[in-house]
N, C-alpha and C positions, 0 to 999 in steps of 0.2 A: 441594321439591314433594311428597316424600310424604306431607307431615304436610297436605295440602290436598286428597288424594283418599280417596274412601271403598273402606274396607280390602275390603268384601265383594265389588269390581268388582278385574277385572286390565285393567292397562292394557298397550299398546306403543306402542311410536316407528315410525311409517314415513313414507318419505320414497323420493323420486324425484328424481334428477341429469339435469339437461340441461345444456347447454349452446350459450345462445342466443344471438343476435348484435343488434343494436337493431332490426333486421328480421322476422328469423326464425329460428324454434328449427335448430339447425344438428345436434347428437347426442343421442341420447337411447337408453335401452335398447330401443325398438322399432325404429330405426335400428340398432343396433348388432347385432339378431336379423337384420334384413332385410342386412343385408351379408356376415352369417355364411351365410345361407340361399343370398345368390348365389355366396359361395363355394363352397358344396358344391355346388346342382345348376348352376353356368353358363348361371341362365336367372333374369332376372328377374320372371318369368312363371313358373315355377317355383317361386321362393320364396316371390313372391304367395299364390300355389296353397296353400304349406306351412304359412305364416302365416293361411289364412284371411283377406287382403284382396283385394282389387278389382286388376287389373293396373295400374289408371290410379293408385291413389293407391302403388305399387310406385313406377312412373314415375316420380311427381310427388315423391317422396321421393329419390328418386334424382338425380332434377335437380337439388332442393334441395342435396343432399351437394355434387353438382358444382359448384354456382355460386357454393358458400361456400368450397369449398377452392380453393388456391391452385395447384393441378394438380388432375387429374382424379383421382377416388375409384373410379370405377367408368367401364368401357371397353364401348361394343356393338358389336356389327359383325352388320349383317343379309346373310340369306341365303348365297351363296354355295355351293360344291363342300362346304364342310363344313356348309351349315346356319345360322352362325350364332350368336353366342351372348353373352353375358356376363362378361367378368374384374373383380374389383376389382385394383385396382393396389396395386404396391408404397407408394404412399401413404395406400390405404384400407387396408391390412393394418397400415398403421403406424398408423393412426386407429383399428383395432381393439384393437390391441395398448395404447394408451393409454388409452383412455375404458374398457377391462378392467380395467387397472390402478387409474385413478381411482374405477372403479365397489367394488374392491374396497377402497380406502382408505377412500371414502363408508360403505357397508355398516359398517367398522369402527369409524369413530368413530358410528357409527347405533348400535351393540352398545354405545361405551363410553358414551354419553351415556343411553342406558336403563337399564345397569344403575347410572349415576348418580342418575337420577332416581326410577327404582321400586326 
């Protein structure tokens, strides 16, 4: 391919990992931010907040996770003595810990395939 690009331009490879179902996208790294976000503040509303999106499309990303996995990814419980709030589950921790993993294997051959090509 280099012998096909013009030498005076720099080129890069980029590229974005989902993982979608014949339905609907199911992970992806703005899911995989929104999960880390509910980790830390216990509030899906919260992480909305931190990401800069709308609470309903937090929601509606959320529910998504839930209806594709085969347990729940993420746990709410409203109101109550304590308030209230958000867990991901040991199986969204394990879905982070994976599509991490995969993100960084993607990323790798993303570097090896560039500095093949440029």
């Amino acid at each position: 391919m280099k012998d096909l690009l013009r030498p005076d331009l720099t080129f890069r490879l980029t590229g974005r990992l989902w993982v979608e179902s014949a339905d609907d996208r199911f992970m992806g790294i703005g899911r995989l931010e929104l999960l880390r976000q509910i980790q830390q503040h216990g509030s899906i509303s919260k992480a909305a907040q931190e990401m800069g999106m709308s609470y309903k499309r937090a929601w509606d990303l959320v529910s998504s996770l839930n209806a594709q996995g085969s347990r729940p990814l993420v746990l709410t419980q409203t109101g109550g003595k304590r308030g209230g709030g958000t867990v991901v589950t040991p199986e969204g921790e394990a879905l982070i810990a994976e599509f991490e993993a995969l993100q960084t294997r993607f990323q790798a051959f993303m570097a090896a395939e560039a500095a093949r090509l440029f």
